[in-house]
N, C-alpha and C positions, 0 to 999 in steps of 0.2 A: 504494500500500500504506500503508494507516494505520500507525499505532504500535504496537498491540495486535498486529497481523499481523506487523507485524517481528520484534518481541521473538521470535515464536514461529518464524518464520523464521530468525531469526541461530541461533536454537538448534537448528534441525533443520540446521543446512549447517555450524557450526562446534561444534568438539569444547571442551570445556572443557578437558581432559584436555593438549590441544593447544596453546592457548592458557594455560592455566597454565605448561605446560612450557618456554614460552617467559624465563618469569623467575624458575621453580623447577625445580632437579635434583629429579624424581622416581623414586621406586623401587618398585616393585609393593609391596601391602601386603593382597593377599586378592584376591580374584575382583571385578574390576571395579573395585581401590581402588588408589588409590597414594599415599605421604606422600614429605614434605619437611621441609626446613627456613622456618619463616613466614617470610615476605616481608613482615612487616608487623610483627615484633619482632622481636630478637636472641636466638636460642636456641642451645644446642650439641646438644641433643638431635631428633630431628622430632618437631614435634606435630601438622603439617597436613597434612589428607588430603584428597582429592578422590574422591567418590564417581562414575563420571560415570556411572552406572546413572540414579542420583535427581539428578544433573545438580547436584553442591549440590560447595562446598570448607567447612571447616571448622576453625581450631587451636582445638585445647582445649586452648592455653596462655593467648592473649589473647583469645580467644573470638568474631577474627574470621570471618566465614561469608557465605553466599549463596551465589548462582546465577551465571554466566559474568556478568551484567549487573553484579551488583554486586562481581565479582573487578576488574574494568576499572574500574569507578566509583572503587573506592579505591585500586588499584594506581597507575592513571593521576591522581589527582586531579579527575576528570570529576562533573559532576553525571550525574542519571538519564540525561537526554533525550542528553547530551555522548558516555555510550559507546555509547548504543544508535546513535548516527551514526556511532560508529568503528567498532562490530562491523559496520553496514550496509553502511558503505563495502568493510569487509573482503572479507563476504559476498556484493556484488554487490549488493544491493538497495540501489533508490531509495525514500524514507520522502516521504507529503503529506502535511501539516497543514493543514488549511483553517484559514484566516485569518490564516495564522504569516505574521508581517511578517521584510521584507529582514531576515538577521541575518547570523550567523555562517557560513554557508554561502557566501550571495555573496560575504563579503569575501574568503575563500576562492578562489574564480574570477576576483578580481580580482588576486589578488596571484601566481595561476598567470602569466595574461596578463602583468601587469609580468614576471615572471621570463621569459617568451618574449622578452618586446623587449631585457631587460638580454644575455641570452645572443645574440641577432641584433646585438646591439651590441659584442659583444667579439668575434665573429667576421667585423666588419668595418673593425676598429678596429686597425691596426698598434702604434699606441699603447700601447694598453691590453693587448695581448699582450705589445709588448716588454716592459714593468714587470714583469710578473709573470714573465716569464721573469727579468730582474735580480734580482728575489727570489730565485729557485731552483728555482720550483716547476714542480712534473712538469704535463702535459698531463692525466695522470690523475688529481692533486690537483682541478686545476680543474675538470676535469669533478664527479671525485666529491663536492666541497661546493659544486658550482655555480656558481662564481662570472663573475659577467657586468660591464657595463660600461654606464652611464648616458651616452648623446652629450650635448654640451654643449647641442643645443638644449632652447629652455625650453615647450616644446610636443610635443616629441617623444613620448613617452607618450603625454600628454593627446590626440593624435591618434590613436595606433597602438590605444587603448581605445576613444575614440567610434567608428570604424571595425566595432570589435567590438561594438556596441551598449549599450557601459556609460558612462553619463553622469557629467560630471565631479563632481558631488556623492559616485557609491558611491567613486570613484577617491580622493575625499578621505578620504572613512570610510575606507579602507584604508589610508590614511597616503604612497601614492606621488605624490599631488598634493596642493599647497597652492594655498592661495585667498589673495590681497591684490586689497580694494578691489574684492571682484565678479569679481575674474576670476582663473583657474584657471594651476596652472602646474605643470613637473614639480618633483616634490622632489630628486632627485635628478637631480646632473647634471656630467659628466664627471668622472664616480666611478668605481673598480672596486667593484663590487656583490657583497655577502655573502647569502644569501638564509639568512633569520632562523628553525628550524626549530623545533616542540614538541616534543612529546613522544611525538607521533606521527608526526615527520618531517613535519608538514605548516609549510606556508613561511606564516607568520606576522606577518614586519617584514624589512625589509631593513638594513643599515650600510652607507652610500658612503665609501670611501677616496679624498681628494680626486686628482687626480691632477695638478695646477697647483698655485697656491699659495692655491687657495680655502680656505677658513673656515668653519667646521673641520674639520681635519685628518679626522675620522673625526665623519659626520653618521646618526643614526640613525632611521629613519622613529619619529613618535611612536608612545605607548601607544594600542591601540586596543580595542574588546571581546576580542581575538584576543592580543592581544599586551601584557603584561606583562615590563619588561624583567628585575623580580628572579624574575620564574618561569619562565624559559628559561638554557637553558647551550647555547653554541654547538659545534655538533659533538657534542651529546647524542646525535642517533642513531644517528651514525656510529661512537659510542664502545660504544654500552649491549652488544655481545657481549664485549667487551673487560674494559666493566668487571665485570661479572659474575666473572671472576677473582677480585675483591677487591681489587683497585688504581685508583685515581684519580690523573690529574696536570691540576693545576687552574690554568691560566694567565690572563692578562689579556687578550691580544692574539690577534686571529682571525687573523691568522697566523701568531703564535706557534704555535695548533692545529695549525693543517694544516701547516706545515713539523713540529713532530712527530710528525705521525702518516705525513708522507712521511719521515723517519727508524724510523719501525717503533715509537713509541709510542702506540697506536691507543689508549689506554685516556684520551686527553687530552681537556679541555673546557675549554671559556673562559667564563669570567664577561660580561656584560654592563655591567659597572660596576665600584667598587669593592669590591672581596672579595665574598664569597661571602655570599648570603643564604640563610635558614631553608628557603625553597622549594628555590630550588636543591639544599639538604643533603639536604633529601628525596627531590630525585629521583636523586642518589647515593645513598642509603640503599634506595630500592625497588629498585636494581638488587646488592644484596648485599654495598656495597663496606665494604670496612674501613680499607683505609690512603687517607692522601689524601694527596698529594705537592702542596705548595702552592707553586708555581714562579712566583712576581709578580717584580715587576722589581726591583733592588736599592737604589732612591732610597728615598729616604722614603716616598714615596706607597705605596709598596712595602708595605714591612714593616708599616705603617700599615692595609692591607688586609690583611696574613698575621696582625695581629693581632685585627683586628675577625672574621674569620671563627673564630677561637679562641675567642672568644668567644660564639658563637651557641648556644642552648640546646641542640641537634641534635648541638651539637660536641663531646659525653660521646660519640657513638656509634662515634666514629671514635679512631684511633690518626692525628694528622697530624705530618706532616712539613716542615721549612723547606728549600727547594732554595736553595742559594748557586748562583746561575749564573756559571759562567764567560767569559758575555760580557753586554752590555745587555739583550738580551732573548732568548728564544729560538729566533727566525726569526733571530738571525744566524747562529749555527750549521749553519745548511742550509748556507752557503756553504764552509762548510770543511769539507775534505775527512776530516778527522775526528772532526768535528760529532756526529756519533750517539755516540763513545766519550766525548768531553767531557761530554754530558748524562746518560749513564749512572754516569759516575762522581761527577756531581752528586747522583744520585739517591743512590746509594750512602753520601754522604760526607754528607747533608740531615741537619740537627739536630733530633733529635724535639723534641716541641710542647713539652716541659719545661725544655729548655737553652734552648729561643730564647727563651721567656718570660722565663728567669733573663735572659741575655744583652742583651736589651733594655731589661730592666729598671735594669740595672745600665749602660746603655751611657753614660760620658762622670760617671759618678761612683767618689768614692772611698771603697774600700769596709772604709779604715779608720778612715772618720771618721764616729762615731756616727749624724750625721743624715742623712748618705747614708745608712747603715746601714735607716735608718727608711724614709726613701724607697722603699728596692728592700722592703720588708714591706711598706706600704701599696699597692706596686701590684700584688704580688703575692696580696694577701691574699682580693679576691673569688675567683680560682678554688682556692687553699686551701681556703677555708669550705663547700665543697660540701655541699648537701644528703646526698648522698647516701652511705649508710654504709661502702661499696666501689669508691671512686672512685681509682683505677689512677694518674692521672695526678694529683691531689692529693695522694695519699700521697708521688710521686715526688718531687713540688716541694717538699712538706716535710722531706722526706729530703737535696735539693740545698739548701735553704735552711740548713739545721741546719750543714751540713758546710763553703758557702762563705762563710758568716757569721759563723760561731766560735762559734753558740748553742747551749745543749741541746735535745732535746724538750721539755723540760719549760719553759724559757724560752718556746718558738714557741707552743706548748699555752696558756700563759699569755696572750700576746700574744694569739692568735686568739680566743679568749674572751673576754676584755676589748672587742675590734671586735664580735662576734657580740652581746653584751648589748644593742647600741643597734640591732639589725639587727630589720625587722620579722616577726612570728609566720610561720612558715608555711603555706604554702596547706591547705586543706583537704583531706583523701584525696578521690580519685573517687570517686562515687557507687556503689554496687554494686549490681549486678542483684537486684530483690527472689527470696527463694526460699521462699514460703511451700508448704504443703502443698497448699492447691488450686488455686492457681497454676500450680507442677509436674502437677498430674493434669490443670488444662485443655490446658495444652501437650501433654502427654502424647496428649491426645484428640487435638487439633489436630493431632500431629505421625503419628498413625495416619491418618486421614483425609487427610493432605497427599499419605502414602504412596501412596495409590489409585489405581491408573488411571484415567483419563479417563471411560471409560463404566459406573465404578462409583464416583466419587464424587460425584455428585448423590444418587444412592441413599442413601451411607453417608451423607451430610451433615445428609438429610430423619430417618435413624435416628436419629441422634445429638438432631436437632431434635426427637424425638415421645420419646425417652427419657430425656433430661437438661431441668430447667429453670433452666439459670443465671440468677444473678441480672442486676438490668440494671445495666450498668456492669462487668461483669467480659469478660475479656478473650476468654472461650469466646461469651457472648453477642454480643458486636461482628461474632467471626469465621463464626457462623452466620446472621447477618444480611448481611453480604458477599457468603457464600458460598452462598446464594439469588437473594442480584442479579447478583451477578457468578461463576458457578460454573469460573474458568478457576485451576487450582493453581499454575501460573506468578505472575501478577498478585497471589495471595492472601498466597504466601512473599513477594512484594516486601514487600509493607504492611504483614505482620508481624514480617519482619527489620529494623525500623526502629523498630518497640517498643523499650521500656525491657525486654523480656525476651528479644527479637529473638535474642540471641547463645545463651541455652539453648534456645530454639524451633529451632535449626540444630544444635547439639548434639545434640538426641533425634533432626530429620528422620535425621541421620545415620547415628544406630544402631538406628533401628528396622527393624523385620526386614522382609522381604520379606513382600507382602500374600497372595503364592501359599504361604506356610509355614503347613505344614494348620490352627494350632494360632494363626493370627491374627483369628478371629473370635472364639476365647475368651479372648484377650488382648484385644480392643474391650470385649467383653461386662465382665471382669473391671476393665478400666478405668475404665469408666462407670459400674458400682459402687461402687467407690471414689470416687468422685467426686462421687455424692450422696451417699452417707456423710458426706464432705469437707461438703458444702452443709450438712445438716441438724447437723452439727454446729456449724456458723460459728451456723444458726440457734437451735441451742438453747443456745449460750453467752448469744447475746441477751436471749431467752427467760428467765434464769437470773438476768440482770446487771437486768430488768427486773421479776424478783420478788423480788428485796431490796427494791428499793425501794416494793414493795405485794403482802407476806408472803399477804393476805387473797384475793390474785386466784385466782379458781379455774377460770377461763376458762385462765387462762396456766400453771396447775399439768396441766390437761387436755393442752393443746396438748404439753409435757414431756413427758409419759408417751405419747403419738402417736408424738414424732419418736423416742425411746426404742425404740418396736417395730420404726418405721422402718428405725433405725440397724442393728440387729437382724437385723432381714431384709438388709439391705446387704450385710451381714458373710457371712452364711449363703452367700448368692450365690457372692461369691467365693472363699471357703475351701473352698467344694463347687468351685470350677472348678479347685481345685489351686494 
């Protein structure tokens, strides 16, 4: 099955309806409609809806839209070709691309296979069970996040894969085998094995926990096309129903995970690294989360991470919280038998993001000596200065600053402006969607015609083409020329939701009326007048701006008085269709 086939297969076996629902509460909203709250901004009110009639979602707040393909593209961070492979896989369908070289796919079946022999390695391995039992953990932790066991030999893999027919080169692409000097060998090796998932639950990279006194402590297979360490969170998809709630607890250690989510914190995820990156935040933000319970260890390196993730652009979106833990990390608490109420009341007792900030700021100085004084303002000062006019947690800090510093408003107001003078201009506003007049009525055509059946829009396409003549270069001209070569309405909405107008072309698919409503051929008709109107107008401004400059032309006074009767007749059309 090509590409072309699939797309149109995932969409005939999978509901959009269904798949939205998966990471939006939806509510009926009309016959065939349902809205939410966007999954792709912050609203209190619903603006996004799903038609799954016209197969399309929509917010007419941020003016995100498309079809099931491009819901997954953005939701998941997926290029095109990335969700048509996730919804295929969904759906059951196998996709062929002739000539598409080894990619992402086999590393994919290579790093199943690794995951077979690491799991046939821990359930042979007394070892590597007993450890994990001295952790704590349940039989059904280890199952449910997988984790397996690397034997110490340095071929072991490397054979258990050629056997399967995969040579040691894809084994390296995949990151479970390393090469010295020509020859192949495993990466891992008498490790307990973490199997590294996306976002799709699919197994990605692994982590070895050494289990002797090898180097290092915790070894993680490299970055590969698959695997990006700052754009995975561990235990993301064992969390994502959880956090849906609106709760994140975001730890450092992959066991710290899973010993809380075998305590009943299932909304927990673990970083890759130190603190949390921008990717990461977003893929806590696609699942609707609000609080973020930031639970790092309490050294320096610690706080050190709970302050850099405070910092990340992403990090206005949230309300975060600092966890003081009550022991080193938080896999020791599985061991005590009141483990779960100690972390609860951590959670509880967690300093929002504005205390910890002061508190750090101020730690190990004295804060009645002016130049400390200055200190804990200078480093407090970038998230003070916020852009932004309604910033919840700037106002806080400035209100904690005022009261544990002895200043007035008007003092800190002082201060923050005098810093701000030297601060570079701001960015420029985004670009906004053009909304000219004939613009809106090509789309308007466009979005009539997208509306059509199958076995009636080649027809209305060739109308539209024998009764309007757009100019070349405008946006109605491009999509009747497509839509002669390539007449599939699926493929057409891709290409023009990726225009610079893409977001109001998904706006009108949305509400435009049903093609069986008796009264939608005199709305084609009544549009297409308007819209040479629109033309002959654009043309007799020209017309107009070209006889100033040669008052004597009489060619170009003629041509005037033409589009004039034109325009005329245009008018007539419509205002007679009501």
């Amino acid at each position: 099955m090509d590409l072309g086939e699939a797309v149109e297969a995932i969409k005939s076996r999978l509901s959009l309806k269904e798949v939205v629902s998966r990471y939006v509460v939806l509510k009926p909203a009309g016959r065939g409609r349902w809205k939410g709250l966007c999954p792709f901004h912050q609203e209190k009110t619903p603006s996004f809806y799903v038609d799954e009639e016209k197969g399309l979602f929509h917010c007419f707040g941020c003016k995100a839209g498309g079809d099931l393909i491009a819901f997954v593209e953005r939701l998941e961070g997926l290029d095109f070709l990335g969700a048509v492979e996730r919804l295929a896989e969904e759906a059951g369908l196998e996709i062929t691309q002739k000539g598409k070289p080894q990619g992402k796919r086999e590393l994919l079946d290579v790093l199943k296979l690794a995951q077979a022999y690491f799991l046939e390695g821990l359930r042979a391995s007394k070892e590597a069970q007993a450890y994990l039992a001295s952790r704590g953990l349940s039989q059904e932790s280890i199952a449910r996040f997988g984790l397996g066991y690397a034997p110490p030999a340095a071929d072991g893999l490397l054979t258990f894969l050629a056997q399967r027919g995969i040579p040691p080169e894809e084994g390296a692409r995949a990151g479970v085998l390393s090469e010295r000097e020509g020859r192949f060998h495993d990466r891992l090796r008498h490790r307990i094995t973490f199997p590294i998932k996306d976002r799709l639950g699919r197994i990605v990279a692994f982590t070895g926990r050494a289990l002797g006194d090898e180097t290092p402590k915790y070894l993680n297979t490299p970055e590969t096309p698959l695997f990006r360490k700052r754009e995975v969170l561990f235990a993301y998809p064992e969390a994502k129903e959880a956090l849906r709630r609106g709760r994140a607890i975001v730890v450092e250690g992959l066991f710290d995970a899973i010993a809380l989510h075998q305590m009943g914190f299932s909304e927990t995820v673990a970083v890759l690294g130190s603190g949390l990156s921008e990717e990461q935040a977003a893929l806590l933000k696609a699942q609707e989360v609000r609080e973020v319970y930031l639970a790092f260890d309490a050294d320096e390196a610690g706080q050190k991470a709970t302050l850099q993730s405070l910092n990340l652009e992403l990090a206005k979106k949230f309300l975060f919280y600092a966890v003081r833990l009550p022991a080193k990390d938080p896999g020791e608490l599985l061991l005590l038998p009141d483990g779960p109420a100690l972390f609860q009341k951590a959670l509880e007792e967690a300093l929002p993001e504005v205390d910890f900030r002061f508190q750090e700021a101020a730690k190990g100085l004295d804060l009645n000596r002016p130049e400390h004084r200055r200190k804990v303002l200078l480093a407090l000062a970038p998230r003070m200065l916020s852009p932004e006019p309604f910033d919840p947690v700037a106002e806080r800090l400035k209100a904690l600053v005022v009261e544990r510093l002895g200043l007035s408003a008007r003092e800190l107001a002082d201060f923050l402006r005098s810093l701000k003078r030297g601060s570079p201009p701001p960015s420029p506003p985004p670009k906004t969607e053009p909304k000219n007049r004939v613009l809106l009525l090509e789309l308007d055509v466009i979005a009539l015609l997208l509306s059509l059946p199958p076995e009636r829009f080649g027809e209305g396409v060739r109308r539209v083409a024998d009764q309007v003549w757009p100019p070349e270069g405008s946006l109605l001209a491009e999509f009747l020329e497509l839509a002669q070569k390539e007449p599939r309405r699926d493929y057409l909405r891709q290409v023009l939701s990726r225009k610079e107008a893409g977001g109001i072309l998904l706006e009108k698919l949305l509400l435009v009326r049903s093609p069986e409503d008796p009264r939608f051929g005199e709305r084609l008709e009544k549009t297409l007048a308007r819209l040479r109107e629109a033309y002959f107008l654009e043309r007799r401004q020209k017309l107009k701006e070209a006889l100033r400059q040669n008052p004597a032309d009489l060619e170009l006074l003629k041509e005037i008085h033409e589009l004039d009767q034109a325009i005329e007749a245009e008018r007539r059309i419509y205002r007679g269709l009501g």
